[in-house]
Every structure is written in structure tokens, then in C-alpha cells.
C-alpha positions in Angstrom: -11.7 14.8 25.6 -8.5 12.7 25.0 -9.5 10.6 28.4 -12.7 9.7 26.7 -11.5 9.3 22.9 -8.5 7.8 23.1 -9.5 4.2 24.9 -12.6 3.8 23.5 -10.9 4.0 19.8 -8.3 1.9 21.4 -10.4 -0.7 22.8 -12.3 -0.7 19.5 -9.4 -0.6 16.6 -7.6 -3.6 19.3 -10.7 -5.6 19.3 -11.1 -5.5 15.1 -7.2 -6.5 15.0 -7.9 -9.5 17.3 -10.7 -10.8 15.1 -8.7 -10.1 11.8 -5.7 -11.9 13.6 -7.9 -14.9 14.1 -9.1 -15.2 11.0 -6.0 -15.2 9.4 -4.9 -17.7 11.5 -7.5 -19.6 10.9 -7.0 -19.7 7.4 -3.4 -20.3 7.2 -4.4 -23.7 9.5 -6.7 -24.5 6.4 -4.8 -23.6 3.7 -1.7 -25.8 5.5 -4.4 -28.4 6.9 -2.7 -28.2 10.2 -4.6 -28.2 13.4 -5.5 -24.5 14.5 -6.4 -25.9 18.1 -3.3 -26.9 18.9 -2.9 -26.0 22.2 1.2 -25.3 22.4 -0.1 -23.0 19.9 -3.3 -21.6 21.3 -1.6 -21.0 24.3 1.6 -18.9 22.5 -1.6 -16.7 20.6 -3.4 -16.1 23.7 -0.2 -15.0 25.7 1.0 -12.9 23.1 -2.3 -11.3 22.0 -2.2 -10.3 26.0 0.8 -9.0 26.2 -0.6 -7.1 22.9 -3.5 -5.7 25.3 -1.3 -4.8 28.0 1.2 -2.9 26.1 -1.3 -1.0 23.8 -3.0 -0.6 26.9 0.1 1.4 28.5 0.7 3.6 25.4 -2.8 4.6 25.9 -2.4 5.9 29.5 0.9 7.5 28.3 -1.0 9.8 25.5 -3.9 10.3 28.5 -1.3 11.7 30.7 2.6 12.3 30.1 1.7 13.0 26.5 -1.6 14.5 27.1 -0.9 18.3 25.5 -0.6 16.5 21.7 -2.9 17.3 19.6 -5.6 14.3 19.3 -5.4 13.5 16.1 -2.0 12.5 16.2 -2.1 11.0 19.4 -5.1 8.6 17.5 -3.0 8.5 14.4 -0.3 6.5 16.7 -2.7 4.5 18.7 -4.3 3.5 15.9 -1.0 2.2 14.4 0.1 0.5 17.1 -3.5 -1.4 17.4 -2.2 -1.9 13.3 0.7 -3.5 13.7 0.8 -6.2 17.0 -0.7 -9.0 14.5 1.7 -7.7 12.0 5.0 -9.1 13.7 3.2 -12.0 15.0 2.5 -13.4 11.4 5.3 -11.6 9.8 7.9 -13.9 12.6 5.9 -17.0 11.6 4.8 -17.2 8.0 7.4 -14.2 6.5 4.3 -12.1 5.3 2.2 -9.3 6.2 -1.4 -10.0 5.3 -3.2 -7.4 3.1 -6.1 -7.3 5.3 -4.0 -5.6 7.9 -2.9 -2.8 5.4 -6.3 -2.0 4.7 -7.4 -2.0 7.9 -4.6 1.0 8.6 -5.6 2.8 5.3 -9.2 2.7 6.8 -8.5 4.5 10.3 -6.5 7.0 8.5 -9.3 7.7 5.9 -11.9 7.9 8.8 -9.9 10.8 10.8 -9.8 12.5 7.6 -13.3 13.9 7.9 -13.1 14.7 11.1 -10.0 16.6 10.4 -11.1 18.3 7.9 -14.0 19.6 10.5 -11.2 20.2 13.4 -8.5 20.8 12.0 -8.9 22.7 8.7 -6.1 25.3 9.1 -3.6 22.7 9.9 -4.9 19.3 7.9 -2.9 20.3 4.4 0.6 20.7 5.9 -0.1 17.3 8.3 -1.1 15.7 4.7 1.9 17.1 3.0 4.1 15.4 5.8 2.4 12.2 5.5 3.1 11.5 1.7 6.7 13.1 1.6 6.8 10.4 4.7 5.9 7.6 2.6 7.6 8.5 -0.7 10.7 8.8 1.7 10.2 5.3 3.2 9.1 3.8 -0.2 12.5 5.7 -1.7 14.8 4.2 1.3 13.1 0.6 1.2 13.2 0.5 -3.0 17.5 1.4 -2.6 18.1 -0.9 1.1 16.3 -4.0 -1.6 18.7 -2.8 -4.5 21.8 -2.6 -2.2 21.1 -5.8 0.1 19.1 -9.0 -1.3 15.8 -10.3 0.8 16.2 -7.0 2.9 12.7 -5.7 2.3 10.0 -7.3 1.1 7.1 -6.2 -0.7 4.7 -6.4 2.3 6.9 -4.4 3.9 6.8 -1.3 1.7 3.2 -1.6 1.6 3.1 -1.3 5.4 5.9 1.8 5.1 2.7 3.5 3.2 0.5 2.9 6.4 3.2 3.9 8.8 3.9 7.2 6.6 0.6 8.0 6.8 0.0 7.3 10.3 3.5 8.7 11.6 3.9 11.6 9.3 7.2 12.6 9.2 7.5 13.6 12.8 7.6 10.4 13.7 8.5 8.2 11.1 12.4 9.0 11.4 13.0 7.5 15.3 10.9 4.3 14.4 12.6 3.6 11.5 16.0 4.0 12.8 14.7 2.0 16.3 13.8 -0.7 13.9 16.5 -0.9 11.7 19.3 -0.9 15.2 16.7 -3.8 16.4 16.8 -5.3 12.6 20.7 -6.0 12.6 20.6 -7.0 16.8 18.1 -9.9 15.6 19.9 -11.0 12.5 23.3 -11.4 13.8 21.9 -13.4 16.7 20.4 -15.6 14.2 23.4 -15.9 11.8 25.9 -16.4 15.0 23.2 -19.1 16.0 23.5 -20.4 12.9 19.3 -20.7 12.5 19.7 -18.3 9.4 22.1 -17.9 6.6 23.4 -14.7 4.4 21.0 -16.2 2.0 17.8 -16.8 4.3 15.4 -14.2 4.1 15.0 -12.9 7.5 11.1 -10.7 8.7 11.6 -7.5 9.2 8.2 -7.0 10.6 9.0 -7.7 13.9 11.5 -5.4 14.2 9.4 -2.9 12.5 7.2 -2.6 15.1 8.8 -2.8 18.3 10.6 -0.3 16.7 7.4 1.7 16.4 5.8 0.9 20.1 9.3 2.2 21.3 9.3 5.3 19.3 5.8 5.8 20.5 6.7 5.2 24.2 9.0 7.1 24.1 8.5 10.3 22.6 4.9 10.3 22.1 5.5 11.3 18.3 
């Protein structure tokens, strides 16, 4: 069943983040009035939306096979994510937001497994939900005290994705993404601050880290 499901949800949820990736870019180029053909550009977005493909692609195979014995619905739950979050870092790196549209688009995928849980997975679905919001009110907890104790640490956008992530993750596999993200967090800003291309003051994206954080969690452990 999982050699059946799992791509063609992949191939699917990738293909929706692609258009909604374009579209935002093409409305940041009007909102800015820049040029969204330019083709140093063009050519970065098509390169990295490839390497996007390829990547999602391999975490695919890795849930077909290595991690084949998980239980679908969590081995959708991180695909899905991970189709979630690729236009995430992009924008997040360049513009130093995450996009509402991309939130929704992760509380959709979780609310259509739901019903399909519910059919499947009745004797297990209240405990899974349990973990999911204890998983968010965790992250939304740790990201409220990391803004108190450090200044432009989190952002809003980013607690609004923590909600997605704790939903999609659960708290299973919340704990070694976070903590991925957080060791690749402080690697990127004190190249940038010994580089001298940010300041103690800058605001620096955690999106980014965020989720290669999350695809290396997911690699990984297949949780």
C-alpha cells in the first residue's frame, strides 16, 4: 500500500508547493516592481526547486523501503511536511518571512488525514492527537521564552509554522528536528556574524535552518 500511497501524495502535495511557490514569487516581483524573469534568478529557482524534487524524492524511497514497517499515516504526516516546508526556507532566506499560504496549506494535509484516520486508525487516532497538540503547545511555550530571552530569535511566522510542524511531527518527532535545527541555527549565525554580513542586532531566518533540520530528522530516523 505505502509503494502506491506514498509517491503519488508526494508527487501531488510537491506539485501544489511549486505552484504556491511561484505565485508568491510572482507577487513579491510585483509588489517590489522588480523583474520576476530575471534569469540569474530564474535559474537559482529552477535549480533549487530541483534539488527540492530530488531530495523529497529520496525521503520518499526511504519511507517505501528502510522505513517501510511505519505506520502510513505518519510516514504521510512527514512527507507531507517536507513537501511543506522546501518553499518555506527558500522565501524565509530571501524576504525574512514565511508566507501564510504555506501554513495553510500544512493545516490542510493534516485535516485531510484526519478522516481517514478516524476510519483506519480509530483505536490509536486520540493518543496520536494528544501528542500532536502537547507538541505544539511545547514548541509555541519554547519559541514564546527563546523570543523573551534572545531579541529577533523567533519570529512570528515561525511559531505559526511550529503549529504545522507539531501537528505533522507529533511529539515523536518534533524533539530531534528541533534540536537539528537549533545546532544548524547557531552554525549559520556565527558564520554570518564572523563574516561580518550580520550583526548582534540583524535579525537573522530561522526558516532555513528549520527545515534542514526537519529533512535531516526525517532521513534519518524516519520519525
Amino acid at each position: 500500500m505505502q509503494l502506491v500511497v506514498l509517491p503519488i501524495v508526494c508527487v501531488v502535495a510537491y506539485v501544489i508547493s511549486l505552484f504556491l511557490f511561484i505565485m508568491d514569487e510572482k507577487k513579491t516581483a510585483k509588489e517590489n516592481k522588480t523583474e520576476s524573469n530575471d534569469s540569474k534568478k530564474s535559474l537559482a529557482i529552477y535549480i533549487y526547486c530541483g534539488v527540492m524534487f530530488v531530495l523529497v524524492g529520496i525521503a520518499t524511497v526511504l519511507f517505501c523501503t528502510i522505513y517501510k514497517d511505519n505506520n502510513v499515516f505518519v510516514s504521510l504526516k512527514r512527507l507531507l511536511l517536507l513537501c511543506v516546508l522546501w518553499p518555506i526556507a527558500f522565501i524565509d532566506f530571501r524576504t525574512y518571512r514565511i508566507p501564510n499560504t504555506f501554513i495553510a496549506f500544512g493545516l490542510i494535509c493534516r485535516g485531510l488525514l484526519l478522516p481517514f484516520e478516524m476510519i483506519f486508525e480509530w483505536d490509536h487516532l486520540w493518543s496520536q492527537l494528544a501528542s500532536e497538540v502537547i507538541a505544539v503547545v511545547a514548541l509555541l511555550l519554547a519559541a514564546f521564552l527563546c523570543s523573551l530571552c534572545i531579541k529577533n530569535s523567533i519570529g512570528f511566522g515561525d511559531m505559526k509554522l511550529f503549529v504545522v510542524m507539531g501537528l505533522l511531527l507529533g511529539l515523536d518527532g518534533i524533539w530531534s528536528a528541533v534540536f537539528l535545527a537549533l545546532i544548524l541555527s547557531f552554525i549559520i549565525s556565527l558564520y554570518l556574524l564572523i563574516s561580518k554580513k550580520k550583526s548582534r542586532k540583524d535579525a537573522i531566518p530561522f526558516g532555513p535552518a528549520l527545515v534542514i533540520g526537519t529533512f535531516l530528522s526525517v532521513c534519518l530516523s524516519g520519525m
